[in-house]
DOVEX-135451 format. One record per atom (N, C-alpha, C): x, y, z; chain; residue in three letters. Coordinates in steps of 0.05 Angstrom, whole numbers, plus 32768, in hexadecimal, padded with zeros to 4 digits. Atoms other than C-alpha are relative to their C-alpha. Layout:
BEGIN
SITE    px    py    pz  chain  res
SITE     X     Y     Z      A  ALA
...
REM end
This chain:
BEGIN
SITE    px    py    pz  chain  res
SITE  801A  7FFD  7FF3      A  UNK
SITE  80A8  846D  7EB1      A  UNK
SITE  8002  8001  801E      A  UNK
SITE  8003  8000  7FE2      A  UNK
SITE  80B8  8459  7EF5      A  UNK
SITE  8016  7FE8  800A      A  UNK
SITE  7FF2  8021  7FF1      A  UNK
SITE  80D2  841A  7F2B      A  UNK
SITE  7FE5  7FEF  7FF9      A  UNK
SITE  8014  8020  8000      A  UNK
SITE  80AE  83D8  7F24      A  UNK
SITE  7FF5  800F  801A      A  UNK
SITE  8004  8000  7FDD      A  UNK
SITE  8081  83E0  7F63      A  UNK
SITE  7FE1  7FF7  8000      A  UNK
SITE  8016  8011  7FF5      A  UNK
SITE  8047  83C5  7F84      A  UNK
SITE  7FE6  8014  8011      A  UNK
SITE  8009  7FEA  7FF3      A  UNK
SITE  8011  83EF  7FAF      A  UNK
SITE  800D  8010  8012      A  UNK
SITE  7FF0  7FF6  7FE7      A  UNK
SITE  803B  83F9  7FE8      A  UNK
SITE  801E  8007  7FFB      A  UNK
SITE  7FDD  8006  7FF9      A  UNK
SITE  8083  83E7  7FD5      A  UNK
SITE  800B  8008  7FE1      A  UNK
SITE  7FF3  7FFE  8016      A  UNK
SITE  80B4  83FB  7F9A      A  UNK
SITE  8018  7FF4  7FF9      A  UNK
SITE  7FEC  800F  8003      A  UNK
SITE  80E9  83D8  7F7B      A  UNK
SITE  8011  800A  7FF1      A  UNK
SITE  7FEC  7FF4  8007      A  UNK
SITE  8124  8407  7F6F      A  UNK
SITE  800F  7FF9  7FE9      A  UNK
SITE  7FF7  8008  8012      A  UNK
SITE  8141  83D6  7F4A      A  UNK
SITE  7FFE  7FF2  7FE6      A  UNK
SITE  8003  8002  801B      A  UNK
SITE  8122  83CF  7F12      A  UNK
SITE  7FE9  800E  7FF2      A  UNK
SITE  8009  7FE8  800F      A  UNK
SITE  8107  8402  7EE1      A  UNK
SITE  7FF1  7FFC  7FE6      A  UNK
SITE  801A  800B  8017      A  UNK
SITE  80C6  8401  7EB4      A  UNK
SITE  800D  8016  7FEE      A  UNK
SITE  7FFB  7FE9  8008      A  UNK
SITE  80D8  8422  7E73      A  UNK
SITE  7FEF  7FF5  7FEC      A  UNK
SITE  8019  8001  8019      A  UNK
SITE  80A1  8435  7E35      A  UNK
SITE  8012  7FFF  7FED      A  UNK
SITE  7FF3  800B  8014      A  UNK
SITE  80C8  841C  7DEF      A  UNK
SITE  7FF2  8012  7FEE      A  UNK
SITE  800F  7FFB  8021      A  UNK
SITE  80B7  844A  7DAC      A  UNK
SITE  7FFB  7FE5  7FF6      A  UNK
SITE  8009  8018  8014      A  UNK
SITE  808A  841D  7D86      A  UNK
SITE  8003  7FE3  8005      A  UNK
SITE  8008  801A  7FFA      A  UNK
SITE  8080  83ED  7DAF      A  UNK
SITE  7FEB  7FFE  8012      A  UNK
SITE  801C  8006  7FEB      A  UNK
SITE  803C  83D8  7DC1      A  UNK
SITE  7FF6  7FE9  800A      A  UNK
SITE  800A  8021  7FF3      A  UNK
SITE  8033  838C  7DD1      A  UNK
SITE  8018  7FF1  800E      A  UNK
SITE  7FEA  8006  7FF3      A  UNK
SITE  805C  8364  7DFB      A  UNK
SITE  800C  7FEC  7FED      A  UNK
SITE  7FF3  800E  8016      A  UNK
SITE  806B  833A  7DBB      A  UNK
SITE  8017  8011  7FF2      A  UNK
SITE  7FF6  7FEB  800F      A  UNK
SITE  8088  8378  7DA2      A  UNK
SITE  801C  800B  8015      A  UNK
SITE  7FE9  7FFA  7FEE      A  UNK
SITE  80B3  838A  7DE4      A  UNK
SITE  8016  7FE8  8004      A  UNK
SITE  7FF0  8013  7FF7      A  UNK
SITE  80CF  833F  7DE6      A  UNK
SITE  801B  8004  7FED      A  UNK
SITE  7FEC  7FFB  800E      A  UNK
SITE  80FF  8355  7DAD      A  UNK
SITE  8018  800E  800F      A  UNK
SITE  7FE6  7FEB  7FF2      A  UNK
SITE  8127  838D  7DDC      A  UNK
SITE  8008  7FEC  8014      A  UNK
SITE  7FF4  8010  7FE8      A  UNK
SITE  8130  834F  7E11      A  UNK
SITE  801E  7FFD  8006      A  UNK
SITE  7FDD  7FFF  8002      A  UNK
SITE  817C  8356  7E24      A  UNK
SITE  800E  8018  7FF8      A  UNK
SITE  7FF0  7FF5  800B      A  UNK
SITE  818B  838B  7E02      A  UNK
SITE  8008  8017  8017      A  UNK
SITE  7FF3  7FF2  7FEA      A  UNK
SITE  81B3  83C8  7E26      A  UNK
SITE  7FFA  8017  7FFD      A  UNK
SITE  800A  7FDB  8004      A  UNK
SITE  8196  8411  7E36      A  UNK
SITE  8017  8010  800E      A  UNK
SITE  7FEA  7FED  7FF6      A  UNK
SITE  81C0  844B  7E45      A  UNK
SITE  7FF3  8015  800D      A  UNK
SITE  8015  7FDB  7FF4      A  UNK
SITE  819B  8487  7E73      A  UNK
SITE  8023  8010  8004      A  UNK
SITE  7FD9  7FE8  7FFE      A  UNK
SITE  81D8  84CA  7E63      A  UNK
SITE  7FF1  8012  800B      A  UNK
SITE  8007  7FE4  7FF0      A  UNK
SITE  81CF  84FB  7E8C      A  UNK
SITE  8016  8013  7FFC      A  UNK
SITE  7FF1  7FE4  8002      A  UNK
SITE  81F2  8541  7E90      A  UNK
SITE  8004  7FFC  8023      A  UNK
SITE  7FFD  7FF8  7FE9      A  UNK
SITE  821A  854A  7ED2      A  UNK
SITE  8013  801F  8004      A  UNK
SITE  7FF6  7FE4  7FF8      A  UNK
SITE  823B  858A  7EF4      A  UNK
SITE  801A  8002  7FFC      A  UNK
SITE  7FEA  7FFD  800A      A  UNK
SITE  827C  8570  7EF6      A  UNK
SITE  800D  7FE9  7FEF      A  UNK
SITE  7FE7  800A  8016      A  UNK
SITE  82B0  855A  7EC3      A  UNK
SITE  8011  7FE8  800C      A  UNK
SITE  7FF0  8015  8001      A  UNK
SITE  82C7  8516  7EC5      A  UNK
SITE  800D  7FEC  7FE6      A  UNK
SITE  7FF5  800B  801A      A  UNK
SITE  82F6  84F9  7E8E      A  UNK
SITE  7FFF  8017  7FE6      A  UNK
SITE  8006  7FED  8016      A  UNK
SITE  82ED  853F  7E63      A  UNK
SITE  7FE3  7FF4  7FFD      A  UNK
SITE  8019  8004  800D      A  UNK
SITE  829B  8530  7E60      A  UNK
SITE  7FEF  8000  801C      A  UNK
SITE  8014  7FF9  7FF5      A  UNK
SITE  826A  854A  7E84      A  UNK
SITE  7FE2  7FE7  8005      A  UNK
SITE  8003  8014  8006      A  UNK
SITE  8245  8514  7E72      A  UNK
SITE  7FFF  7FDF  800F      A  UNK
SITE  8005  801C  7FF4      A  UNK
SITE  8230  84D4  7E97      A  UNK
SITE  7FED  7FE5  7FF4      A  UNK
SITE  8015  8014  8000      A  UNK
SITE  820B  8495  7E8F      A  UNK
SITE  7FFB  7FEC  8012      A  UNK
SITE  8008  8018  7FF1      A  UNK
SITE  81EA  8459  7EB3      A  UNK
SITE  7FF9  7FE6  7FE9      A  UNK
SITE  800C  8014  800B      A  UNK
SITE  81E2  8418  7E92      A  UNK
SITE  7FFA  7FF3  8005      A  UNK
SITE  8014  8009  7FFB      A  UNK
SITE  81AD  83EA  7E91      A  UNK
SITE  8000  7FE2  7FE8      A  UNK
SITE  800B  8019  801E      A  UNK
SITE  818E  83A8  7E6D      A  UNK
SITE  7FE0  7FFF  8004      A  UNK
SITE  8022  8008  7FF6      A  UNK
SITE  8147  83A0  7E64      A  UNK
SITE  7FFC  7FDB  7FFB      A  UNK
SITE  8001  8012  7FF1      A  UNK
SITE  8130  8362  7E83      A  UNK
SITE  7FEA  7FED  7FF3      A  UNK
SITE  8011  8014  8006      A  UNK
SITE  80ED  834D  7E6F      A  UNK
SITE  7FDF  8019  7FFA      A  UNK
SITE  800E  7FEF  8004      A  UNK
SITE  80AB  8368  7E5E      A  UNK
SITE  7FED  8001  8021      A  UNK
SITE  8008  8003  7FE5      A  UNK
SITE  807B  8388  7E96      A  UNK
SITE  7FE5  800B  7FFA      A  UNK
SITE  8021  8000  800D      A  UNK
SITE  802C  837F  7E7D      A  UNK
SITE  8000  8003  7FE1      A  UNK
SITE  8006  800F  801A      A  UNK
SITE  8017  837D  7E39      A  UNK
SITE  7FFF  801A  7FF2      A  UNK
SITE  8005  7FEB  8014      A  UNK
SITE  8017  83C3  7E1E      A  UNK
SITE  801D  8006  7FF7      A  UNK
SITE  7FE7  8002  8006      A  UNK
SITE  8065  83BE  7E0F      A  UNK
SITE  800D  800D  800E      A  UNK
SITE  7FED  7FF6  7FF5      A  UNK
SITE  8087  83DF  7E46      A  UNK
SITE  8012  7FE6  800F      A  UNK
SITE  7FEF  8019  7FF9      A  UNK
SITE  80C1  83B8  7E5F      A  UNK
SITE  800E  8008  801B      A  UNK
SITE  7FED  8004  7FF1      A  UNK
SITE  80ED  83AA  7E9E      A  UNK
SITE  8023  8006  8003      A  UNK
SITE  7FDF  7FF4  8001      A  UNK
SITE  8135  83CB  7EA9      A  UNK
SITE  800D  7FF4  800E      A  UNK
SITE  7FF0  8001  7FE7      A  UNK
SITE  8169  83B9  7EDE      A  UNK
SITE  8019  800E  7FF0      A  UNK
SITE  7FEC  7FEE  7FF9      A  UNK
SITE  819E  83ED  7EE0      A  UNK
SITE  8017  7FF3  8013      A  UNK
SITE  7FF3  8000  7FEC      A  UNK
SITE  81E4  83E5  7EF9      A  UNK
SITE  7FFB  8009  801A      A  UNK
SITE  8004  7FEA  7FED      A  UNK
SITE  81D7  841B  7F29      A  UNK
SITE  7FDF  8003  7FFD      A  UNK
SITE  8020  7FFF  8004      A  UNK
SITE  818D  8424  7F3E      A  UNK
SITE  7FFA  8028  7FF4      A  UNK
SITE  7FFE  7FE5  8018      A  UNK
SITE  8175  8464  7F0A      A  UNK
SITE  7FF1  800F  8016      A  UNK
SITE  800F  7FF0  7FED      A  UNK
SITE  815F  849F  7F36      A  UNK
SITE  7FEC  800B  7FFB      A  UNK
SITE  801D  7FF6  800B      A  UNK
SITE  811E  84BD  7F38      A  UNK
SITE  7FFE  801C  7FE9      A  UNK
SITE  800B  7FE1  8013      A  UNK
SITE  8126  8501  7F14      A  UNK
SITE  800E  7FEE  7FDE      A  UNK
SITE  7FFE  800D  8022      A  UNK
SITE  813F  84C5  7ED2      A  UNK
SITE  7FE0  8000  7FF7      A  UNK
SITE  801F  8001  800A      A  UNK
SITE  80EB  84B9  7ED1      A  UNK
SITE  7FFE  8013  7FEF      A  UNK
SITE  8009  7FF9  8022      A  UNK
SITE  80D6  84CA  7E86      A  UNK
SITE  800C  800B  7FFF      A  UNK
SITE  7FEA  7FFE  800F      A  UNK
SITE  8117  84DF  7E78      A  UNK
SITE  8009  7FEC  7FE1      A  UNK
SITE  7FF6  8010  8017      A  UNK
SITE  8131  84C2  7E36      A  UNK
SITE  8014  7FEC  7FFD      A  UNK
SITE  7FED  8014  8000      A  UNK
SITE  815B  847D  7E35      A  UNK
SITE  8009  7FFB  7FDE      A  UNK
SITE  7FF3  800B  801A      A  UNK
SITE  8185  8462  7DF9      A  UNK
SITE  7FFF  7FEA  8004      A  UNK
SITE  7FFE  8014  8006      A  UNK
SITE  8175  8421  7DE5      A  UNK
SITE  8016  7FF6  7FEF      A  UNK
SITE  7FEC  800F  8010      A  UNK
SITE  81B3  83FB  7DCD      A  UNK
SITE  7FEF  7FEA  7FE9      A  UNK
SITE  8009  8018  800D      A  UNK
SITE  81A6  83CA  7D93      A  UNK
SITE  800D  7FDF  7FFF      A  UNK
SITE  7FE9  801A  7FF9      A  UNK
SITE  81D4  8394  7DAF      A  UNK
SITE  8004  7FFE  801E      A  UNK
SITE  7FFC  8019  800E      A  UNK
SITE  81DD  8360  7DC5      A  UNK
SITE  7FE9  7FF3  7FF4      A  UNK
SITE  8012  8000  8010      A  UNK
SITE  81C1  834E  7D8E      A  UNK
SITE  7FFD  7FDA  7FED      A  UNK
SITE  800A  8015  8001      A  UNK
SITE  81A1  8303  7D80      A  UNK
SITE  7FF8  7FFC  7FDA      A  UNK
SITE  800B  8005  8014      A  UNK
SITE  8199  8307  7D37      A  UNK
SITE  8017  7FF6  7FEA      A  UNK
REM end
C-alpha cells in the first residue's frame, strides 16, 4: 500500500501491506512475525538469476480493517507499492 506516515511526514521504514482475507485486526494478529518476501526482476544477472528479493517481517497490525505493518531489511522502494509480496508461513507458533 504504502510507508506508515502521518500528514506531513513518512516513515520509510515501515511498510503498510493489505493481507488476502484478512479483514479485522483479529484476523491480521495471526501473520504477526511472520516473514514476507517482495522478488523483483532485475537487469542484471547475479548468482545465474535475474531475480532478486528484499525481506521483511510484519510487525503489527495498522487500524482495524486488517492491513498490517512491515519493516524490511532494506527500506522497499516506491515503484514495490501494490506490487505483490509473498507471505512466508513461518515462523510458525503453532
Amino acid at each position: 500500500l504504502g510507508y506508515k506516515r502521518s500528514k506531513s511526514n513518512s516513515y520509510a521504514n515501515c511498510t503498510l501491506l493489505k493481507l488476502d482475507g484478512v479483514r479485522t485486526r483479529e484476523d491480521a494478529a495471526w501473520y504477526f512475525g511472520k516473514r514476507v518476501a517482495y522478488v523483483y526482476k532485475a537487469k542484471k544477472e547475479v548468482k545465474n538469476s535475474k531475480f532478486r528479493v528484499m525481506w521483511g517481517k510484519i510487525r503489527r497490525a495498522h487500524g482495524n480493517s486488517g492491513v498490517v505493518r512491515a519493516k524490511f531489511r532494506k527500506n522497499i522502494p516506491p515503484r514495490a507499492f501494490g506490487a505483490p509480496c509473498r507471505v512466508m508461513m513461518y515462523p510458525s507458533s503453532i
